[in-house]
TORTI-165798 format. One line per field, with one value per atom (N, C-alpha, C): residue in one letter; x, y, z. Coordinates in Angstrom, 2 decimals. Layout:
BEGIN
residuo c(A, ...)
X c(X, ...)
Y c(Y, ...)
Z c(Z, ...)
***
This chain:
BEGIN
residuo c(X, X, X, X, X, X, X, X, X, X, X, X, X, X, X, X, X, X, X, X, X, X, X, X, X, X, X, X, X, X, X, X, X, X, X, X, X, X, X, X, X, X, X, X, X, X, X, X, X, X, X, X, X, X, X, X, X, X, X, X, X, X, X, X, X, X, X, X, X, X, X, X, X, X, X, X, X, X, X, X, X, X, X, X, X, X, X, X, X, X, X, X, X, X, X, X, X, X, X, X, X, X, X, X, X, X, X, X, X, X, X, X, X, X, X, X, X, X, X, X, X, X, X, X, X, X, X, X, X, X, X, X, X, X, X, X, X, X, X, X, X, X, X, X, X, X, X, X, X, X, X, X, X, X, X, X, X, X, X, X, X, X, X, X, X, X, X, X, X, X, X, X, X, X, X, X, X, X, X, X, X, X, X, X, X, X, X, X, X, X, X, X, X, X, X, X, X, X, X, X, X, X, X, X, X, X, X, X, X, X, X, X, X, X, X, X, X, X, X, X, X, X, X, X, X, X, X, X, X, X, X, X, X, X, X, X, X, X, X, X, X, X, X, X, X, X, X, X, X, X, X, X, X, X, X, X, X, X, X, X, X, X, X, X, X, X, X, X, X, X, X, X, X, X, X, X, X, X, X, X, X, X, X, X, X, X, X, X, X, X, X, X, X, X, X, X, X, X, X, X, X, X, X, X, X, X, X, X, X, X, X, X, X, X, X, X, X, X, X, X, X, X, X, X, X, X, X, X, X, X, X, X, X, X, X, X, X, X, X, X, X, X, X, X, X, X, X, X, X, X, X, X, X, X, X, X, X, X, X, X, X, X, X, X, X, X, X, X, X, X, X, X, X, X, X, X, X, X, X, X, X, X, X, X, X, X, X, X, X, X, X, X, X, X, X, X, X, X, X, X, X, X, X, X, X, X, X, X, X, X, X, X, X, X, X, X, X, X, X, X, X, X, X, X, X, X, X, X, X, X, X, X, X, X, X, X, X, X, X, X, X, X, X, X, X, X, X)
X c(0.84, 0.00, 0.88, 0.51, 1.64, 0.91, 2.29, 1.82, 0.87, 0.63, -0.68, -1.91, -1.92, -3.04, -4.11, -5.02, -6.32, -6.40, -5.33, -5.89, -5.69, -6.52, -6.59, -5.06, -4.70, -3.23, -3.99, -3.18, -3.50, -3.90, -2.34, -2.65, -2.43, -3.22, -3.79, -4.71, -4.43, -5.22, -5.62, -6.99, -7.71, -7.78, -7.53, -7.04, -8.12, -9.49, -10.49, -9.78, -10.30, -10.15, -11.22, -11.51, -12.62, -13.77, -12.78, -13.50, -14.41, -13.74, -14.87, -16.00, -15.58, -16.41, -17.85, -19.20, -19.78, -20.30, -20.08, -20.41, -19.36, -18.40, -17.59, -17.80, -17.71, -18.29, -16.49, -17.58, -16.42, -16.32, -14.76, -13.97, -14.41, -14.20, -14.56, -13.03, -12.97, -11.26, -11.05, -9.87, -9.18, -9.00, -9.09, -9.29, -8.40, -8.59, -7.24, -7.44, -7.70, -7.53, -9.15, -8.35, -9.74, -9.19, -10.19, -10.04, -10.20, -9.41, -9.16, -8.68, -8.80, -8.27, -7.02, -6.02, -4.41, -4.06, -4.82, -4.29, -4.44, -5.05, -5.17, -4.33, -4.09, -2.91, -1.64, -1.17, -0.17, 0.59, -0.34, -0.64, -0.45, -1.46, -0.99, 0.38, 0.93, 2.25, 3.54, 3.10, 4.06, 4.33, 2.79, 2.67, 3.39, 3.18, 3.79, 5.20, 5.65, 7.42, 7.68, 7.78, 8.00, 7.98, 6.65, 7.00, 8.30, 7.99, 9.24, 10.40, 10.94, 12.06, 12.34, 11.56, 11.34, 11.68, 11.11, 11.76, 12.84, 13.78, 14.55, 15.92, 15.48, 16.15, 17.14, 15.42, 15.48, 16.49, 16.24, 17.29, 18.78, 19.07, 20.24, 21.35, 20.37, 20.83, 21.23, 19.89, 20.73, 22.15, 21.67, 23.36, 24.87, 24.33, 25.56, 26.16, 24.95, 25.49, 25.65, 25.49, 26.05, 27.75, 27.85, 28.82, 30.39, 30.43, 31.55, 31.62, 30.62, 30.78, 31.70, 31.77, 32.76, 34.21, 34.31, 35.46, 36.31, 35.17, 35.62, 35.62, 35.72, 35.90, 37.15, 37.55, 38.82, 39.43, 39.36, 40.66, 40.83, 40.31, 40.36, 41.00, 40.60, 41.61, 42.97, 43.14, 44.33, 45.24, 44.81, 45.48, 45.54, 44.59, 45.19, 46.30, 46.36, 47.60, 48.76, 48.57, 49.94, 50.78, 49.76, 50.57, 50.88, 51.40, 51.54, 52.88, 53.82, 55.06, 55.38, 55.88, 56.00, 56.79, 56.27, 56.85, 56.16, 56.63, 56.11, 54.78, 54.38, 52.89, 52.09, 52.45, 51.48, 51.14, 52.25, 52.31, 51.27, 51.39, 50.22, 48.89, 48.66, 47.43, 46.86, 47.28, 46.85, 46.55, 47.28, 47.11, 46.12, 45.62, 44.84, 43.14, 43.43, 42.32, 41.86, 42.97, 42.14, 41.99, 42.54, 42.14, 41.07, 40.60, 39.74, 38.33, 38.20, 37.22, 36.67, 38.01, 37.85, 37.10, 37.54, 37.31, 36.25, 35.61, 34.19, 33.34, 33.87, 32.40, 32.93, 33.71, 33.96, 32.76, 32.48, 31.78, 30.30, 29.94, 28.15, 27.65, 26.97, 26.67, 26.93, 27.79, 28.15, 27.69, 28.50, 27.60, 26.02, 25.61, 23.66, 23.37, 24.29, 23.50, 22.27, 22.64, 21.87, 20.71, 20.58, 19.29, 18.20, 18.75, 18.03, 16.83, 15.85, 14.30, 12.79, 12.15, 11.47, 10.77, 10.65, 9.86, 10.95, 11.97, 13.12, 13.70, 13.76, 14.73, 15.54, 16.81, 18.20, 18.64, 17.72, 18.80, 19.50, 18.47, 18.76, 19.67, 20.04, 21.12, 22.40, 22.67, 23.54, 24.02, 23.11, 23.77, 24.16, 23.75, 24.59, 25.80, 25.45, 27.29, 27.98, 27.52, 28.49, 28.94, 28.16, 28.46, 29.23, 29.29, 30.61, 31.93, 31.52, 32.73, 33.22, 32.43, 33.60, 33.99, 33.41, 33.62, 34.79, 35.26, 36.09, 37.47, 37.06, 38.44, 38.46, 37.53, 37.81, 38.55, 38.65, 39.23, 41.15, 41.16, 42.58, 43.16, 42.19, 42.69, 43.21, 42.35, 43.08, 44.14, 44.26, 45.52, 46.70, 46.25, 47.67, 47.97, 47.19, 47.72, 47.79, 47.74, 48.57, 50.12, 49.84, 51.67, 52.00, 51.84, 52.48, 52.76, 52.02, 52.21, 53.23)
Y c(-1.16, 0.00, 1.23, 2.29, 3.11, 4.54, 5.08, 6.04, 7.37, 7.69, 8.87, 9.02, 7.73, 7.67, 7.23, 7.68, 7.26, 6.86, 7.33, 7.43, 8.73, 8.88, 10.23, 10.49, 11.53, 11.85, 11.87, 11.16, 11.40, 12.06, 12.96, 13.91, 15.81, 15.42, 16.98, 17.61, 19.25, 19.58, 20.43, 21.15, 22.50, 23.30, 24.56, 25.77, 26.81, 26.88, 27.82, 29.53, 29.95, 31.77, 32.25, 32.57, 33.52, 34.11, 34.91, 36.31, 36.01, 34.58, 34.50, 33.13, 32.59, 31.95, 32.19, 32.57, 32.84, 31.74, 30.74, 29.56, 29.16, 29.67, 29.58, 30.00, 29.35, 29.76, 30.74, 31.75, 32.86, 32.01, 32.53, 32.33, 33.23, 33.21, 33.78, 34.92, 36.23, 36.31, 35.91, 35.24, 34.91, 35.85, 35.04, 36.10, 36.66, 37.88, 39.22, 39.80, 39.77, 40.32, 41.17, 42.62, 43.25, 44.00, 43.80, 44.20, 45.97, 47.28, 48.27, 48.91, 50.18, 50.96, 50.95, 50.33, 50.56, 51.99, 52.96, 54.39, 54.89, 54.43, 55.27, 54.75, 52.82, 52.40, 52.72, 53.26, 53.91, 54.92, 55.72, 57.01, 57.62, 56.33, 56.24, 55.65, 54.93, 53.95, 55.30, 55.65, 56.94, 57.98, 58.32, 59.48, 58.86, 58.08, 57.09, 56.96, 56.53, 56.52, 57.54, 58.94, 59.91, 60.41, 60.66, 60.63, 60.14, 59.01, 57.66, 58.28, 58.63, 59.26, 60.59, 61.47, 63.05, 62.70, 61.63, 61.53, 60.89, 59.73, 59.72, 60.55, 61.41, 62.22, 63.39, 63.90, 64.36, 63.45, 62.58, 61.90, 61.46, 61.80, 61.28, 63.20, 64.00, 65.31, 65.79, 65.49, 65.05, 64.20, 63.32, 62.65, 63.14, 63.75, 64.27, 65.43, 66.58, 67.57, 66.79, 66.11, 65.87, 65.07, 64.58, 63.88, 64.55, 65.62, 66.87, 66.96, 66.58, 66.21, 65.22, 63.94, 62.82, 63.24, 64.19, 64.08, 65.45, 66.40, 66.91, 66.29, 65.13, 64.82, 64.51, 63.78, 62.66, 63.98, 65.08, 65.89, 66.22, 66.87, 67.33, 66.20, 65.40, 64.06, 63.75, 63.89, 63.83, 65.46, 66.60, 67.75, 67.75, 66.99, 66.62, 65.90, 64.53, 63.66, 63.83, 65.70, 66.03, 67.20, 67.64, 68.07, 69.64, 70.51, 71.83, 72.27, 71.23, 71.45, 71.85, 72.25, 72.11, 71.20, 70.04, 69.07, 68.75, 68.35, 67.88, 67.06, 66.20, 65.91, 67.07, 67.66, 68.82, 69.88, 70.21, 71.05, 70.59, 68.64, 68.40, 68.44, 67.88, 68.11, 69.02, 70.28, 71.70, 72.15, 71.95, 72.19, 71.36, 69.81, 69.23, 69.68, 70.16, 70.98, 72.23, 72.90, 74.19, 73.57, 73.20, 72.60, 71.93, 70.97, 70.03, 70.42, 71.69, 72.18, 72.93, 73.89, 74.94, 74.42, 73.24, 72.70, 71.98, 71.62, 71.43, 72.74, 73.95, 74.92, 75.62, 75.51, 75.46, 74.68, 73.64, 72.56, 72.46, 73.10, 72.60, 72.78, 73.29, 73.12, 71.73, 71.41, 69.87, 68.82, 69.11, 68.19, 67.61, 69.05, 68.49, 68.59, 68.29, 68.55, 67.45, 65.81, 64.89, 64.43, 65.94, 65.64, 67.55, 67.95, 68.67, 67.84, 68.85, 68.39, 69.58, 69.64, 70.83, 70.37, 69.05, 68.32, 68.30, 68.55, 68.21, 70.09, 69.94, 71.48, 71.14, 71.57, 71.37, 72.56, 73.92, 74.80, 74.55, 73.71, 73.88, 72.90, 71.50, 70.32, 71.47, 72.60, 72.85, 74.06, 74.84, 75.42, 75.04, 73.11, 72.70, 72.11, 71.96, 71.84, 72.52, 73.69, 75.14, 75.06, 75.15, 75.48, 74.25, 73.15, 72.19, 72.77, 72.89, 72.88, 74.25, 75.40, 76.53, 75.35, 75.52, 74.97, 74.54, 73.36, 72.79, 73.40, 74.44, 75.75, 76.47, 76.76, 77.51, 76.69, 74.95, 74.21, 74.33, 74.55, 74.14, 76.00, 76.75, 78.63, 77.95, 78.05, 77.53, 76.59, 75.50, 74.90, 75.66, 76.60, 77.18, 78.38, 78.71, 79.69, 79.25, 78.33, 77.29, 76.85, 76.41, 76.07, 77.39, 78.62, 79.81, 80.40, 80.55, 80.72, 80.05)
Z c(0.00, 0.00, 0.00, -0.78, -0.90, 0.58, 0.75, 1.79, 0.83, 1.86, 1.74, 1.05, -0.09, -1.07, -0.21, -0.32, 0.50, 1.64, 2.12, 3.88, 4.41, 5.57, 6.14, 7.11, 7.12, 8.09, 9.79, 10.27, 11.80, 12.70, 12.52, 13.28, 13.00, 11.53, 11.31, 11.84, 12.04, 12.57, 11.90, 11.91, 10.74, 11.92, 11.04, 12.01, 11.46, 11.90, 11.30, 11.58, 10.26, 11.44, 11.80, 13.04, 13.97, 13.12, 12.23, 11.95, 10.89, 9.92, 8.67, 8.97, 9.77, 10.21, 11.41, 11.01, 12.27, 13.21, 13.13, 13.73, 14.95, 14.59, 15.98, 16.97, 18.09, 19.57, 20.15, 20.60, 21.37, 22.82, 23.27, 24.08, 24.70, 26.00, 27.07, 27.27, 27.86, 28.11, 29.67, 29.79, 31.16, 32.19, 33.05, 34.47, 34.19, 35.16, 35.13, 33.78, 32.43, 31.05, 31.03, 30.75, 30.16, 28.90, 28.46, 26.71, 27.16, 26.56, 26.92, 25.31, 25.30, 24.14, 24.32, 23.54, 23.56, 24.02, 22.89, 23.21, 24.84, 25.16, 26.74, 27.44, 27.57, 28.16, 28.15, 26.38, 26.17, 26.40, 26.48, 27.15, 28.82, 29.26, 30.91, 31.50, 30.56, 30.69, 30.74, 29.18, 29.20, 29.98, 30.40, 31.78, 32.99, 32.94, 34.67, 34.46, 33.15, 32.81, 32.81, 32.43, 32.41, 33.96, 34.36, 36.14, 37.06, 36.52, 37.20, 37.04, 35.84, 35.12, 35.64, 35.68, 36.52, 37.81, 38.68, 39.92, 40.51, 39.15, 39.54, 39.35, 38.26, 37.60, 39.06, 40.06, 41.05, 41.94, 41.96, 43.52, 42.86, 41.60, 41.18, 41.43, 41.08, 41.39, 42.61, 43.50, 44.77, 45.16, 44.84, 45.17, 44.72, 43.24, 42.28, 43.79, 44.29, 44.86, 46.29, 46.78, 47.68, 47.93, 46.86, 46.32, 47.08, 46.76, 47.52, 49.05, 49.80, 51.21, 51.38, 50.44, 50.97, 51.03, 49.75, 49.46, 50.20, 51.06, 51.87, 53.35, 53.50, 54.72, 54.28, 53.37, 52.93, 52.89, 52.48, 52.62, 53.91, 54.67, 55.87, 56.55, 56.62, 57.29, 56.32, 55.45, 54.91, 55.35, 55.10, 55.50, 57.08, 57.90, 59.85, 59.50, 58.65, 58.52, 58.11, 57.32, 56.62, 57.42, 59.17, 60.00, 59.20, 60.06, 59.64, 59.51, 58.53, 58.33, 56.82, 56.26, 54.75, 54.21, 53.30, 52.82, 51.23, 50.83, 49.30, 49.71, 50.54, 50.77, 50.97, 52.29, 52.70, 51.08, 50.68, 49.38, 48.54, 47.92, 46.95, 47.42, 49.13, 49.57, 49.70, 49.80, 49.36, 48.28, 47.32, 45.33, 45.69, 45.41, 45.16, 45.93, 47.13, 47.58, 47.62, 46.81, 46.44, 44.50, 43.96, 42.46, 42.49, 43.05, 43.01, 43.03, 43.95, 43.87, 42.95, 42.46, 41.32, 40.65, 40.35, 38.69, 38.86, 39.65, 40.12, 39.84, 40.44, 40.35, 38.78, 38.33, 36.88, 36.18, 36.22, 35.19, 35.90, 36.97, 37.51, 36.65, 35.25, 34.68, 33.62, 33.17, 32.86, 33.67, 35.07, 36.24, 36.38, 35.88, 36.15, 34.48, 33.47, 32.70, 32.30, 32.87, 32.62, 32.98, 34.20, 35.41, 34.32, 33.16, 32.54, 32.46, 32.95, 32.95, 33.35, 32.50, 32.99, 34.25, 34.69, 35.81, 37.27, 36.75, 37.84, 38.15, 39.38, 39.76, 40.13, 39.21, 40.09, 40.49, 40.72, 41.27, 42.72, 43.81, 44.77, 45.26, 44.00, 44.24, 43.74, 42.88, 42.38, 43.14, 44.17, 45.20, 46.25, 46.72, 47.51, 47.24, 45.66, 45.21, 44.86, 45.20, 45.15, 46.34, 47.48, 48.91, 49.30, 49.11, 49.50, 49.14, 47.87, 46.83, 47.58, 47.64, 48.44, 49.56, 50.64, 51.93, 51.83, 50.85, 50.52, 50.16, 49.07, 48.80, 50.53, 50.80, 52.34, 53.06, 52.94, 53.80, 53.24, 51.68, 51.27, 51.71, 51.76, 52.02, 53.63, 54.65, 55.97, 56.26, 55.34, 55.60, 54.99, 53.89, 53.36, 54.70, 55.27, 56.03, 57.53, 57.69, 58.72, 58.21, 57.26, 56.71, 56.64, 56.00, 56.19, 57.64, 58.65, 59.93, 60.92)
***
């Protein structure tokens, strides 16, 4: 007997479509699923990402300006550790703390430029990273006039 001539295949299956057939019985939809206009979901998804994004935009600005507190502790404990003698340490720990800062309130604008957002205010993260950042030059002005004294 040769294959496929007059016998039926096993295990085929017919795959009706929905839409041209009206005799097909509708499916019920599964719990949890409600049928909804895409556009409004889209819409609300976007509004909520955008939010999401606006606020983390906010707490990353924060951190940027707070960022200059650490590194004014690490100096201040490094300029106690370099003692009020003049030596080639004390000398770089001074350049490096009155530079370090400069060139910080040089670039705040670069700094926040990634937290730009009409939803986000960075004036008030970028005047506390002004006010470290002096603090910080005020800290390398007092050690120079301790080594001078």
């Amino acid at each position: 007997m040769e294959k496929g001539k007059g016998l039926a295949r096993r295990w085929a299956v017919e795959l009706h479509d929905a839409s041209s057939s009206s005799s097909s019985p509708a499916f019920p939809d599964p719990p949890g699923f409600t049928r909804s206009a895409p556009e409004a979901d889209d819409a609300a998804s976007a509004r909520q990402r955008k939010e999401t994004e606006a606020a983390w935009k906010g707490q990353k600005a924060w951190e940027v300006a707070q960022a200059p507190f650490k590194n004014l502790m690490m100096m201040g404990f490094m300029m106690w550790m370099a003692g009020s003698t003049v030596h080639l340490f004390s000398i770089g720990i001074v350049f490096s703390a009155l530079w370090q800062p400069f060139n910080a309130l040089r670039s705040v604008g670069k700094v926040f430029e990634p937290f730009k957002d009409p939803r986000v205010d960075t004036l008030a993260p970028k005047l506390l990273f002004t006010a470290l950042n002096l603090a910080a030059m005020g800290l390398g002005v007092w050690k120079v006039s301790i080594i001078r004294g």
